[in-house]
ZAMARGU-4260 file (C-alpha; in steps of 0.2 Angstrom, whole numbers, plus 5000, padded with zeros to 4 digits):
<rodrens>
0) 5657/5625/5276 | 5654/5644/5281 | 5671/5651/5288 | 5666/5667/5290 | 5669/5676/5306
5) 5662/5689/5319 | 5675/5698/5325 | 5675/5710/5340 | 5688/5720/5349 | 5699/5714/5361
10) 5690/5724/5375 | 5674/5718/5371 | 5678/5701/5371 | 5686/5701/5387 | 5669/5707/5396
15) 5662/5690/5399 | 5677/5689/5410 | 5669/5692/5429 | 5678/5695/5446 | 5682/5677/5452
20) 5685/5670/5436 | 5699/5657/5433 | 5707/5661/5418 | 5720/5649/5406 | 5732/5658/5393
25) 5738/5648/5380 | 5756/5646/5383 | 5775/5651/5379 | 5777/5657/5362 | 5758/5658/5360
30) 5750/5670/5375 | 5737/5681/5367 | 5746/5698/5372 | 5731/5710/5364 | 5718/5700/5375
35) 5730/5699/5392 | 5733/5719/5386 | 5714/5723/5388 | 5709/5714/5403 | 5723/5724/5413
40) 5713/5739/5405 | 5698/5732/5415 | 5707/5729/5430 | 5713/5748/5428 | 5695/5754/5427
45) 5691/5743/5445 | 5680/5732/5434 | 5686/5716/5440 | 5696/5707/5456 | 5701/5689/5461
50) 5704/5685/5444 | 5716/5668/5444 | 5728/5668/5430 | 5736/5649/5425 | 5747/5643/5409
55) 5764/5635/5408 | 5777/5645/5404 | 5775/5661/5395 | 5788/5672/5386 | 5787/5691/5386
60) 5780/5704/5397 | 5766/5694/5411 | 5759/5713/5415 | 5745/5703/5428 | 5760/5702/5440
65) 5764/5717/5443 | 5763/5723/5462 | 5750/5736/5457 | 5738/5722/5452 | 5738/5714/5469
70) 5719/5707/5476 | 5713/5710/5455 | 5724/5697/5446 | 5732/5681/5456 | 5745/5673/5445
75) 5745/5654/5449 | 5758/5647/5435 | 5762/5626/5431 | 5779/5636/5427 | 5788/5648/5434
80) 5797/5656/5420 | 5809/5672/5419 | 5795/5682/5417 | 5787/5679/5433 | 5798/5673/5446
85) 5800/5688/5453 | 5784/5691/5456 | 5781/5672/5464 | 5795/5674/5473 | 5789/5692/5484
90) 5773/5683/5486 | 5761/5692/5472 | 5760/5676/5463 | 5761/5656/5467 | 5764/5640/5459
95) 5756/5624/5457 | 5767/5610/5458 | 5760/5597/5444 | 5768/5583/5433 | 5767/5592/5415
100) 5758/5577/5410 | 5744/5581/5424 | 5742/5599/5420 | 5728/5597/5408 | 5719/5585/5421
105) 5718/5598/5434 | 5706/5604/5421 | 5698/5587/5415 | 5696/5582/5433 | 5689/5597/5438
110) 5702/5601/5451 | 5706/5617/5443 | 5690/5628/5435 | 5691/5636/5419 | 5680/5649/5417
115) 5688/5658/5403 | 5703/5651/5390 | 5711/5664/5381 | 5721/5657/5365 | 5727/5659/5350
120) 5724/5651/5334 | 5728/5651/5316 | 5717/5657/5302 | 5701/5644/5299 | 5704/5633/5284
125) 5691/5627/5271 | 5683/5614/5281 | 5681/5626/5297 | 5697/5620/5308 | 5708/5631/5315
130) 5726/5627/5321 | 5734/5628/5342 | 5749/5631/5333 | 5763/5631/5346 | 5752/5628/5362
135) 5744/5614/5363 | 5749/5607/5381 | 5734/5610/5393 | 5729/5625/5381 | 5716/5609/5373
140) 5709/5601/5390 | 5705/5621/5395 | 5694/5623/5379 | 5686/5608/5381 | 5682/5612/5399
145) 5680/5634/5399 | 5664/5639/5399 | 5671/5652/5386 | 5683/5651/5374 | 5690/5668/5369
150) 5702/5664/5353 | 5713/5678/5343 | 5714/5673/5324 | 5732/5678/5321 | 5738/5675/5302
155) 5758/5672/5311 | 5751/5658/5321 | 5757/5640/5312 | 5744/5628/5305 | 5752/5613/5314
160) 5745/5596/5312 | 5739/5584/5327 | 5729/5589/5340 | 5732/5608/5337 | 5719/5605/5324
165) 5700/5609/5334 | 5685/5617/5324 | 5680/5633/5325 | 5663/5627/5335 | 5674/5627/5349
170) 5675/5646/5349 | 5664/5659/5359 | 5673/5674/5354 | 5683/5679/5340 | 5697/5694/5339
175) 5710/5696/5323 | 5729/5703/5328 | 5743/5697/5317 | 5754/5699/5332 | 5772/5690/5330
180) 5773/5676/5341 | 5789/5676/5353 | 5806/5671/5349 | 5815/5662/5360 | 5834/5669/5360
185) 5847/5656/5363 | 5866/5659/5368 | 5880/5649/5359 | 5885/5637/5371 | 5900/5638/5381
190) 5917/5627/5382 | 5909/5620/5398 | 5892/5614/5389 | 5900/5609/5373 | 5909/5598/5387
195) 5892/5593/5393 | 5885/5587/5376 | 5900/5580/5370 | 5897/5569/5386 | 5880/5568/5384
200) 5878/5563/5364 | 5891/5549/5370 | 5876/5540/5377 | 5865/5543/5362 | 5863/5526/5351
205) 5858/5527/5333 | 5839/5526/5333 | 5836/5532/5347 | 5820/5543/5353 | 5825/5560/5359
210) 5816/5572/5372 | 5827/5587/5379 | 5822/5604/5382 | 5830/5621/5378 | 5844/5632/5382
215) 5864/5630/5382 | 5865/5611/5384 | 5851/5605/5376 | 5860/5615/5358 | 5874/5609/5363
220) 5871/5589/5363 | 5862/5591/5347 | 5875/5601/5338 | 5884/5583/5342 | 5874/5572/5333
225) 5878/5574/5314 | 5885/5558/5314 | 5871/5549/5320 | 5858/5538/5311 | 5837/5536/5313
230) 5834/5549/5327 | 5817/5551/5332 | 5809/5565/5342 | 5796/5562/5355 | 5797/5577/5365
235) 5788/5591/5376 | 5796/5602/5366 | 5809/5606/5354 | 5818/5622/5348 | 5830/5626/5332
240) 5844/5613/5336 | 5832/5598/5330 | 5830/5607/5311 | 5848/5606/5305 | 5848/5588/5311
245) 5830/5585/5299 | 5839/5593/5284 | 5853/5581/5284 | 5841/5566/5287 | 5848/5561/5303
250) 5832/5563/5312 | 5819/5554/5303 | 5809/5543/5316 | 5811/5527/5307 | 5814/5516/5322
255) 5801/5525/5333 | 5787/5513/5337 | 5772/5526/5342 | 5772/5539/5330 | 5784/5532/5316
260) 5790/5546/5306 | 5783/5561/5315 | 5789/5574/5328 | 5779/5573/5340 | 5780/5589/5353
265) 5766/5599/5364 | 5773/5617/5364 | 5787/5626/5353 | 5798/5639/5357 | 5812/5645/5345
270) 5816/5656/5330 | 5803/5660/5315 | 5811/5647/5310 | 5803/5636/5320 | 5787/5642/5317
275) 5790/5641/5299 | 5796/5623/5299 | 5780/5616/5308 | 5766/5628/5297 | 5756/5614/5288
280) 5769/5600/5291 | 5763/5585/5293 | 5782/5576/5297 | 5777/5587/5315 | 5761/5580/5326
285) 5758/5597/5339 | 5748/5584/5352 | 5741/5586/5369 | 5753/5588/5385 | 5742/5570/5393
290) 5748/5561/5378 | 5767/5567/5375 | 5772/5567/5393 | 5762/5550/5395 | 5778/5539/5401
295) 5769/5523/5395 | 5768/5531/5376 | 5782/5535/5376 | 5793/5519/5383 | 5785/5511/5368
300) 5798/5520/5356 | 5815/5510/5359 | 5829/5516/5368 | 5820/5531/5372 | 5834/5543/5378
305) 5827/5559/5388 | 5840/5573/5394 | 5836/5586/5409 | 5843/5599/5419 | 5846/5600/5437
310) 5850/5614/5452 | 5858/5601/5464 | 5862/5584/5466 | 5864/5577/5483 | 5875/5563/5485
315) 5864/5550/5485 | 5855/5554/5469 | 5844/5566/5475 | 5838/5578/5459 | 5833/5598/5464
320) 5828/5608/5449 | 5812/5618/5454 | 5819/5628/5467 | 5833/5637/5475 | 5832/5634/5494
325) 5817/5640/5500 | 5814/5650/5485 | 5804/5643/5470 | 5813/5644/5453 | 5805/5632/5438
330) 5794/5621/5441 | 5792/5601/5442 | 5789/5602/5423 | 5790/5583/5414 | 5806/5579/5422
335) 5799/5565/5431 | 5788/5560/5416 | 5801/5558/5406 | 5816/5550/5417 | 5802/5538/5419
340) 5797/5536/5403 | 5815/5533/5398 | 5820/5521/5412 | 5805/5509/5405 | 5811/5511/5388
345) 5819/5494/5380 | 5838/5501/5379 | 5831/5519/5385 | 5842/5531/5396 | 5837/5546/5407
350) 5851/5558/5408 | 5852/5574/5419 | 5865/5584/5413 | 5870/5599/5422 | 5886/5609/5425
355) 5899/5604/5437 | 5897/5621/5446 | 5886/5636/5448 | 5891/5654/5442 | 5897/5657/5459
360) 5907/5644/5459 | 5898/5633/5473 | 5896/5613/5468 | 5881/5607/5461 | 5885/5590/5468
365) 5881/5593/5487 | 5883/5582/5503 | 5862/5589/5506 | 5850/5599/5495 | 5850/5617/5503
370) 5837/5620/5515 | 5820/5620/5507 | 5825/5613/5491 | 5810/5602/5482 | 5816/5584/5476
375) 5809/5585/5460 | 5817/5567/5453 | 5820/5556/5467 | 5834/5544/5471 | 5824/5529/5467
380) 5821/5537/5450 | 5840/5542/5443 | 5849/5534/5430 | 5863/5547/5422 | 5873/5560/5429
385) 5882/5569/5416 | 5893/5584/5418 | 5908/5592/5408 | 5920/5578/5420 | 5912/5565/5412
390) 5896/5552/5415 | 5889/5540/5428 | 5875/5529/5431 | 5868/5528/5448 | 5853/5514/5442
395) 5856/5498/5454 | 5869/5506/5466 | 5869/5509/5482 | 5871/5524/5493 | 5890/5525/5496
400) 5893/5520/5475 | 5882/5534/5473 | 5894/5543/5481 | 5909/5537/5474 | 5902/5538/5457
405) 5895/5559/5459 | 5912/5565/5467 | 5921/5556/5451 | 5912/5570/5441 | 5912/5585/5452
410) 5922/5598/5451 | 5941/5593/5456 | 5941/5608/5468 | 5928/5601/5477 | 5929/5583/5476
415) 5940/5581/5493 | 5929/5592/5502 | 5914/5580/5497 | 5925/5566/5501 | 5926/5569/5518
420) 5905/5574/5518 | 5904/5555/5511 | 5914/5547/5526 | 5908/5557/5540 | 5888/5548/5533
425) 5892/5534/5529 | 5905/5530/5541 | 5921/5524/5540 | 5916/5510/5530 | 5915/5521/5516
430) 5933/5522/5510 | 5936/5501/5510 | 5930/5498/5491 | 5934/5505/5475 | 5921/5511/5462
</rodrens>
């Protein structure tokens, strides 16, 4: 098959974009910073307005949110990342709340329009294929569905296996820049989330399927699990803390159902050595964000275990994590995706694991949600509560439990002061049983 390529520069190819257009950027690791470069270079010239910008998460700059683009780019993330909740949060940019797993139908269904996908891809190999690399997600349904597909053929992008793998038929345009995909930069977990994920990796059983995210507590549950035996990984996405675990054999997927064997994941953000790990592997399945985040895919592996992060709690169960108030933060994510995943599991368990306090010092555990908080997981969807005070299940019990069982792992300055919220709602029943 003929490989060759036409190339053209990054501001040619981003001609065909027109005022009004929809535009997707493949996402975190993976944004194609030459072609997001030259269409602010348009913008600079006038040549364009009302273009709307969409991805998950990206790291790096997001130039396109900056104030002075206001009326010519109009960010509308899946995510709300560091790198642009600033700007959603004065107004220039927005948010649409979606399930992860639905992100690629909003362009499937046709709910969303892609004009124009901008991605990256590996170089083409014998047979004409190129790889997603790290953003598959809903980088794949945008192809399918742009009316042009703008890719940059950048030699530091992994050839993953899975569904990163599309033909190069796909393509409109082609632009070469061996740019170095992002790094994500993780801190060494503190004595409070060493805490966490001893608590967490407690719950972990031998063979079971893991899904967790990234940051402090997610490193510091899987720096606890040397001792386990036949982990598996189905997963949104993983970081560094899953490759020591590989190299000693203790994950290995052997008692995963779907996928036996393999690492299955949608997007990747780490070190190079990440990216490394994952070029031409065939242990690591890089698959769309509809299958990953599928909870009925998922429940199939046994004893499914899936660890998130919370803002707030309230005191029946309730789960915040996209928001601050009245002020959007995250985003829905696959939180609920995978809590319910998990929950359907045979032996599965959906943990939230989150810090008894905030930096400030304010409980996470609250009598309410502040004022124009989202409910992202909702009370009828918890399982596991873990902080650094220890673990609780909510699954079965009823509001007052809940209660009793949230207080048990606040905080100990706190816990009288949430007594008392407690008996004021539920009355003065509240205090005749024992949890």
């Amino acid at each position: 098959m003929d490989t060759k390529i036409h190339f053209v520069t990054a501001d040619e190819a981003v001609k065909v974009v027109k005022s009004s257009d929809h535009i997707h950027f493949s996402s975190v690791a993976s944004a194609p910073r030459i072609l997001i470069e030259a269409l602010c270079r348009r913008a600079d010239r006038g040549e364009i307005r009302d273009i709307h910008i969409h991805h998950l998460h990206t790291e790096g700059p997001a130039p396109y949110t900056d104030p002075k683009y206001n009326g010519i780019f109009f960010h509308q993330g899946f995510f709300i990342g560091a790198n642009v909740r600033k700007s959603v949060q004065a107004g220039y940019s927005d948010y649409i709340p979606v399930f992860l797993s639905e992100t690629q139908r909003l362009y499937r269904c046709g709910a969303l329009p892609c004009d124009v996908a901008m991605i990256q891809v590996c170089p083409p190999d014998k047979h004409g294929f190129v790889s997603l690399g790290t953003s598959v997600d809903a980088t794949l349904a945008a192809i399918e569905c742009a009316k042009t597909v703008i890719a940059v053929v950048n030699r530091n992008v992994p050839r993953a296996w899975g569904q990163a793998m599309i033909p190069m038929s796909m393509i409109d345009i082609f632009v070469e820049a061996d740019t170095p995909l992002e790094p994500a930069h993780f801190s060494v977990p503190n004595e409070i989330e060493t805490a966490i994920g001893k608590n967490c990796a407690a719950l972990i059983d031998d063979g079971a399927c893991l899904q967790m995210g990234i940051g402090a507590i997610p490193n510091a549950v899987l720096a606890q699990l040397g001792g386990h035996k036949h982990l598996g990984i189905h997963t949104e996405m993983f970081a560094d803390g899953v490759l020591e675990l590989v190299e000693k054999g203790v994950i290995d997927g052997s008692n995963k159902v779907t996928d036996k064997g393999k690492l299955v994941s949608t997007f990747l953000m780490g070190s190079q050595k990440v990216y490394d790990f994952i070029d031409d592997n065939p242990m690591v399945a890089m698959m769309d964000v509809g299958y990953t985040n599928d909870p009925y895919v998922m429940s199939r592996n046994p004893r499914m275990t899936a660890i998130n992060s919370a803002v707030q709690i309230d005191l029946t169960g309730q789960v915040c994590a996209d928001s601050i108030g009245l002020k959007f933060y995250s985003g829905v994510g696959g939180q609920v995706d995978f809590v319910y995943g998990a929950s359907l599991s045979a032996g599965g368990k959906a943990i939230i694991a989150m810090p008894s306090c905030t930096s400030k010092g304010d409980s996470k555990i609250a009598p309410t949600v502040l004022n124009g908080a989202g409910i992202v997981t909702s009370r009828a969807h918890i399982h596991w509560v873990v902080t650094e005070y220890g673990a609780v299940d909510l699954y079965g019990k009823s509001m007052q439990e809940r209660a009793k069982l949230l207080i048990s792992i606040a905080h100990p300055d706190h816990r009288e002061s949430l007594d008392r919220a407690a008996f004021e709602r539920f009355g003065p029943h509240y205090h005749n049983f024992e949890i």
